[in-house]
VOGU-3710 file (C-alpha; in Angstrom, 3 decimals, decimal comma):
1> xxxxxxxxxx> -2,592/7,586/21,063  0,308/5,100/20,193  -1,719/2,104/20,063  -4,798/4,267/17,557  -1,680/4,956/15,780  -0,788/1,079/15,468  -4,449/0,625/14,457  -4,591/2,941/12,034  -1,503/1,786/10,700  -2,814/-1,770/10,711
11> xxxxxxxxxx> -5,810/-0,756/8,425  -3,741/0,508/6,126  -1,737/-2,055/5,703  -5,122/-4,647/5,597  -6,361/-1,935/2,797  -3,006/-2,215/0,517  -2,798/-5,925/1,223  -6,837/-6,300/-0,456  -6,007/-4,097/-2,724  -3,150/-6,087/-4,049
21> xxxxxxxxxx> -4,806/-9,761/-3,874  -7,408/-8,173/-5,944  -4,844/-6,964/-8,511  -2,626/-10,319/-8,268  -5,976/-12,252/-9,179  -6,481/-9,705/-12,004  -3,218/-9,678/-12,966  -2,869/-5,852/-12,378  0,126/-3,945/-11,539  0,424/-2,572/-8,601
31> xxxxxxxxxx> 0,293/1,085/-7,933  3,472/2,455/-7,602  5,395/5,652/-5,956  8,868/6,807/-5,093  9,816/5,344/-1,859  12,374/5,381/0,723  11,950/1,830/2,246  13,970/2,831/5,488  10,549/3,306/7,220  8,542/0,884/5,382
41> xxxxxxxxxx> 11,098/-1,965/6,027  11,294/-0,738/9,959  7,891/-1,319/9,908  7,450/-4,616/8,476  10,100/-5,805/11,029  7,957/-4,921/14,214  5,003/-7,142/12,599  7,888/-9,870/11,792  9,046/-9,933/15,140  5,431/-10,638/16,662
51> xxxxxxxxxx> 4,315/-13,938/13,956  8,343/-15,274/14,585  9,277/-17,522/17,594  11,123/-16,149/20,511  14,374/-18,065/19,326  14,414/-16,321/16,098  17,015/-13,181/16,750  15,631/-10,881/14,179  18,098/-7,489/13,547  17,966/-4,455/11,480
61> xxxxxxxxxx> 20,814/-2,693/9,663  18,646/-0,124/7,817  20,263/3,052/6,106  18,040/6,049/6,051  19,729/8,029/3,942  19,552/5,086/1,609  17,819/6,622/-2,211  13,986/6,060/-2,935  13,260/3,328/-5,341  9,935/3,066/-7,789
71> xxxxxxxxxx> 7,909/0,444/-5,803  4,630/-0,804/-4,699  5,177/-0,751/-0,514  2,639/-4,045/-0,657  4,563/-6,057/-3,087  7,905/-5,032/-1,384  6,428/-6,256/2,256  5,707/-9,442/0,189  9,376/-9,893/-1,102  10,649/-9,635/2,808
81> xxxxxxxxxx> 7,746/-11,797/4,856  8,535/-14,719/1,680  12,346/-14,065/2,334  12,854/-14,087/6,099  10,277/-17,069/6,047  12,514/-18,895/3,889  15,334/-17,434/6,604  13,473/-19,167/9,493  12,998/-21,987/7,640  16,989/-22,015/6,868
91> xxxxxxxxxx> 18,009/-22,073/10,326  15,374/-24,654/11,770  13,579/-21,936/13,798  16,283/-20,888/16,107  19,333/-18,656/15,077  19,433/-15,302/13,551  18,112/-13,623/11,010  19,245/-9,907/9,558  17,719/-7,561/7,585  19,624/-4,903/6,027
101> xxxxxxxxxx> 19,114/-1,779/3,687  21,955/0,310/1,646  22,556/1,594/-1,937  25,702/0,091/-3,748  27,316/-0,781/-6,405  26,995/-4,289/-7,622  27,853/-6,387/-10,461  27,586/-10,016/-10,617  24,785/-12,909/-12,285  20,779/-12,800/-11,380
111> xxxxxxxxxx> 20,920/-15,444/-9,445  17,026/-16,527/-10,708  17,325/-14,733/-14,184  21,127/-15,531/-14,591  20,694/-12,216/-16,598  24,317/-10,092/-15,960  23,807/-7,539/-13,033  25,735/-4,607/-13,257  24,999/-1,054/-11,736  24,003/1,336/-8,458
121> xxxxxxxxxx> 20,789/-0,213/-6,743  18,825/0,150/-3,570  19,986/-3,310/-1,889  17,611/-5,023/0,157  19,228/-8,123/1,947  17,511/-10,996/4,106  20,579/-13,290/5,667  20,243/-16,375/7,783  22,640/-18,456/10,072  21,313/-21,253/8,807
131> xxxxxxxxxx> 24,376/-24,058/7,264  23,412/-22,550/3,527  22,161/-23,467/0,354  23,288/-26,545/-2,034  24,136/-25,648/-5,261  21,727/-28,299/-6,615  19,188/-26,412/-4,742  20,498/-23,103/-5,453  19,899/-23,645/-9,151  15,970/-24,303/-8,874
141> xxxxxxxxxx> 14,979/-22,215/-5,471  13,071/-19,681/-7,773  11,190/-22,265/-9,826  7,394/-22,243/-9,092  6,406/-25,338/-6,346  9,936/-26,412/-6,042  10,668/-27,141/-2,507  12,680/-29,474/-0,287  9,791/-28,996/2,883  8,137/-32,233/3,438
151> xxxxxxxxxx> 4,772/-32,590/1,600  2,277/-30,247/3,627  4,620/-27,866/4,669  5,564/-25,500/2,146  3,830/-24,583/-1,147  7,154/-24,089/-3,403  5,427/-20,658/-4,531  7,350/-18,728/-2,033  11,000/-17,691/-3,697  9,368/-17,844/-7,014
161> xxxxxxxxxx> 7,019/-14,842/-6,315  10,078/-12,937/-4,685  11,655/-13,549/-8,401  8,554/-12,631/-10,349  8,343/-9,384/-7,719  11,737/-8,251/-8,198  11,640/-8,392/-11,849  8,631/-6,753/-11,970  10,353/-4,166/-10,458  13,288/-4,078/-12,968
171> xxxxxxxxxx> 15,447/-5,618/-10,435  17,556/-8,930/-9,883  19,070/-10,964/-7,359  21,813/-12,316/-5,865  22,865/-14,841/-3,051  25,742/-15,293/-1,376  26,985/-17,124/1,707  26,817/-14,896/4,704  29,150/-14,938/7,302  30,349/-16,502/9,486
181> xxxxxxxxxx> 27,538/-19,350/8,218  24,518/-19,024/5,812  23,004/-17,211/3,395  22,402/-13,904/2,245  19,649/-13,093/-0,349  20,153/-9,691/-2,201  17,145/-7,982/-3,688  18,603/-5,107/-6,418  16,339/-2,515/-6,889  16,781/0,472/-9,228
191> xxxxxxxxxx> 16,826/3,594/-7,529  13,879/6,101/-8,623  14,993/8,985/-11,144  12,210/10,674/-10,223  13,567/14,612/-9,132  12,885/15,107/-5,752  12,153/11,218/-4,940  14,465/11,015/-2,125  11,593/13,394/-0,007  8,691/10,614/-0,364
201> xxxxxxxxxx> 8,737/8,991/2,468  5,761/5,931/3,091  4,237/6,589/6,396  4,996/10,467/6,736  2,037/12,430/7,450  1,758/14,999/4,740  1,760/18,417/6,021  -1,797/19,897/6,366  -2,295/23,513/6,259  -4,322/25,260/8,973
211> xxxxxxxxxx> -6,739/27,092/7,428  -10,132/26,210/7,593  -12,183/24,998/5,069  -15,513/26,602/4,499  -18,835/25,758/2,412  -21,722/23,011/3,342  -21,433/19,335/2,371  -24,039/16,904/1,789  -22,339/13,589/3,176  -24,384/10,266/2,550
221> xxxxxxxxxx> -22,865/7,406/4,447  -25,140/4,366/5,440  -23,260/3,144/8,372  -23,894/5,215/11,222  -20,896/5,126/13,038  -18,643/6,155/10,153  -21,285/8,991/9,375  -20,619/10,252/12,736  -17,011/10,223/12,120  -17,072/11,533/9,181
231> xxxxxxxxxx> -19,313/14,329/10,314  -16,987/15,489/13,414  -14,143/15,350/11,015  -15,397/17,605/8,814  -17,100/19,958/10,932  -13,820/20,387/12,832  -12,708/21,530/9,759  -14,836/24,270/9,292  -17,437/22,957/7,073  -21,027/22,839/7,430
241> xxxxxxxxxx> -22,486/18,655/7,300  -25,780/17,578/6,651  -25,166/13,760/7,015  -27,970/11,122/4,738  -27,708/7,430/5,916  -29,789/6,989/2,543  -29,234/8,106/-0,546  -32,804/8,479/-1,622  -33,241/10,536/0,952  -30,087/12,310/-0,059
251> xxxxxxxxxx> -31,294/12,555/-3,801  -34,479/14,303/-1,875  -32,666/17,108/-0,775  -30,555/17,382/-3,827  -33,892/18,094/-5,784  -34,739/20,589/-2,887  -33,414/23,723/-4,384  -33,777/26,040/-1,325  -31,210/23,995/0,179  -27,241/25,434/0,343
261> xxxxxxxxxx> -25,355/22,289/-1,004  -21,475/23,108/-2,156  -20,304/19,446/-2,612  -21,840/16,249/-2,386  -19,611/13,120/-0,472  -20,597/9,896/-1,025  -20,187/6,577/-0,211  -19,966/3,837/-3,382  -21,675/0,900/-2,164  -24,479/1,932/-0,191
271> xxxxxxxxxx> -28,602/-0,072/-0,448  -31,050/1,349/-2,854  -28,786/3,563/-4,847  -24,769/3,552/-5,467  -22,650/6,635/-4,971  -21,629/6,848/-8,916  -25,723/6,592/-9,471  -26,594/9,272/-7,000  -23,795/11,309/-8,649  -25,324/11,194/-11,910
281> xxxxxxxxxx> -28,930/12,438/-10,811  -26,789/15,216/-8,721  -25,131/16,094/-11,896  -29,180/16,139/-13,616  -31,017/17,929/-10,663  -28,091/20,520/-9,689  -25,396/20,696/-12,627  -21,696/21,583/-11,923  -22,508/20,528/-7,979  -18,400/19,008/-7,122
291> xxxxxxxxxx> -18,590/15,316/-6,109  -16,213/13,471/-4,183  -16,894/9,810/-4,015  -14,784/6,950/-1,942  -14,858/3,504/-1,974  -13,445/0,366/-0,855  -13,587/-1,546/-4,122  -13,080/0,991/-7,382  -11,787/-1,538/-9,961  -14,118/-1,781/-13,067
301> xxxxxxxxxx> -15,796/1,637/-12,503  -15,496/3,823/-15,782  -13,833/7,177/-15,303  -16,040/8,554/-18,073  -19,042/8,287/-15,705  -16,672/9,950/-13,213  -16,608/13,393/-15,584  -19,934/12,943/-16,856  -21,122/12,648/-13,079  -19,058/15,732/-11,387
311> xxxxxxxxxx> -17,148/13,147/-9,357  -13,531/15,342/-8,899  -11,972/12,746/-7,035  -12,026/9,226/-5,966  -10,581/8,053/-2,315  -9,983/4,604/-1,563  -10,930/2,934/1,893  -9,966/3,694/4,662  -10,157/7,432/3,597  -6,852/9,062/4,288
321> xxxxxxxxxx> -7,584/12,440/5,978  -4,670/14,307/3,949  -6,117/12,889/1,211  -9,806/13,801/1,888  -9,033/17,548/3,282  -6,809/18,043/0,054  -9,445/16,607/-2,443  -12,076/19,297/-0,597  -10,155/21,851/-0,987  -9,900/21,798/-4,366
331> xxxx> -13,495/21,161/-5,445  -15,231/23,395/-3,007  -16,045/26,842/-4,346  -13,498/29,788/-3,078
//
């Protein structure tokens, strides 16, 4: 079970990390949540630990109890990896390196904004053993493709996304010499003022209630193994599944009247027909029939189709059972 869990956990993270090179490309913001990094930080550690040599002593000083902030998980994973790579970097490959969570009160300069920092933030810190940072180097570390790697071994891009990423954020940094030798890079986050933020929690299973669902679905899916899936899932939930591996064949039984069909679940990107099109003859052959429809690519398709189709909801890839069970339970009929 621990190592589906690691899988699963893995796919996620390969989904979010798509997701957000195809909104860096488009120059999209991220989608963000209330967070308590805590468990997302812990998390990015254990994948740390396994790309870093064994010489590298990588520690965690994480406080759980330390306030949510307003953040995209992906683009915070990115601010870390960038900063304890720099932190290898720093100390040559061989030394320590310590990452560290807490909420304080700080005042002091941006050290890539120079803007004044004053306030209560969620501090994220990255600190090396490394012998530090000259101030001639200090003052252009966050400028895009500066870098004092020989040619070939660094791009320069790294500490100036970390700025543009914080920022984006609403936050600043600072760094400081660490001690007893190196550096310590501060990443100031404002804490979420969203009521009830401190709950959210990335990686928590949602609580899932126990009653069964009930009603027949008409799931097209053309990959056969994930039909399956999909199927057992479903049918362990209570529900009736008739299961299409093409959605002509799917648009077929939609036209068949006789048949019971409470909510149609469809695959996007499928041969011969897409799940928005086989939506919108559902919505002409049986009108107010509940779609749900899940993807692995949803940029540039128009909500308004969504309404005009039936589609309630749309779940991204991989489909996140809570998620899925939730969206069914409000669009089948009571």
């Amino acid at each position: 079970m621990r190592q589906l869990e690691q899988a699963h956990i893995a796919a996620q993270r390969a989904r979010d990390l798509i997701s957000q090179m195809l909104a860096f490309a488009r120059r999209q913001r991220g989608v963000r949540r209330p967070l308590r990094l805590a468990a997302e930080l812990r998390q990015s550690a254990q994948l740390l630990r396994s790309t870093l040599p064994s010489s590298v002593d990588l520690r965690t000083e994480l406080d759980d109890a330390t306030p949510a902030v307003l953040s995209d998980s992906v683009q915070i994973e990115q601010v870390l990896f960038n900063l304890c790579i720099n932190a290898r970097d720093a100390i040559s490959g061989a030394g320590a390196v310590r990452i560290g969570l807490r909420a304080a009160t700080l005042s002091g300069v941006c050290a890539s904004c120079k803007a004044p920092v004053n306030g209560r933030w969620a501090v994220l810190s990255v600190a090396d053993t490394g012998s530090g940072v000259p101030p001639a180097v200090r003052e252009r570390m966050f400028e895009p493709f500066f870098t004092t790697k020989e040619v070939g071994r660094g791009s320069g891009m790294g500490l100036a996304m970390v700025h543009g990423i914080v920022h984006d954020h609403g936050g600043h940094l600072l760094v400081e010499p660490a001690e007893p030798t190196g550096t310590e890079f501060r990443v100031l986050l404002p804490l979420a003022a969203t009521p009830g933020a401190d709950a959210a929690s990335p990686g928590a299973p949602l609580a899932v209630s126990a009653d069964r669902l009930k009603g027949r679905v008409l799931l097209v899916e053309d990959e056969a193994i994930v039909g399956a899936f999909m199927s057992e899932l479903l049918a362990g939930w209570g529900l009736d599944v008739d299961l299409c591996t093409d959605p002509r064949e799917a648009e077929r039984r939609l036209a068949e009247h006789k048949a019971t069909i409470d909510l149609l679940l469809t695959d996007q990107t499928m041969p011969g027909m897409t799940g928005l099109a086989l939506a919108q003859r559902a919505a002409e052959l049986r009108p107010g029939l509940p779609v749900l429809l899940y993807t692995g690519f949803g940029e540039g398709l128009d909500e308004a189709d969504f309404t005009r189709s039936g589609v309630r909801a749309v779940l991204r890839k991989p489909v996140d059972r809570d998620t899925l069970r939730s969206a069914l339970r409000e669009a089948l009929p009571v």
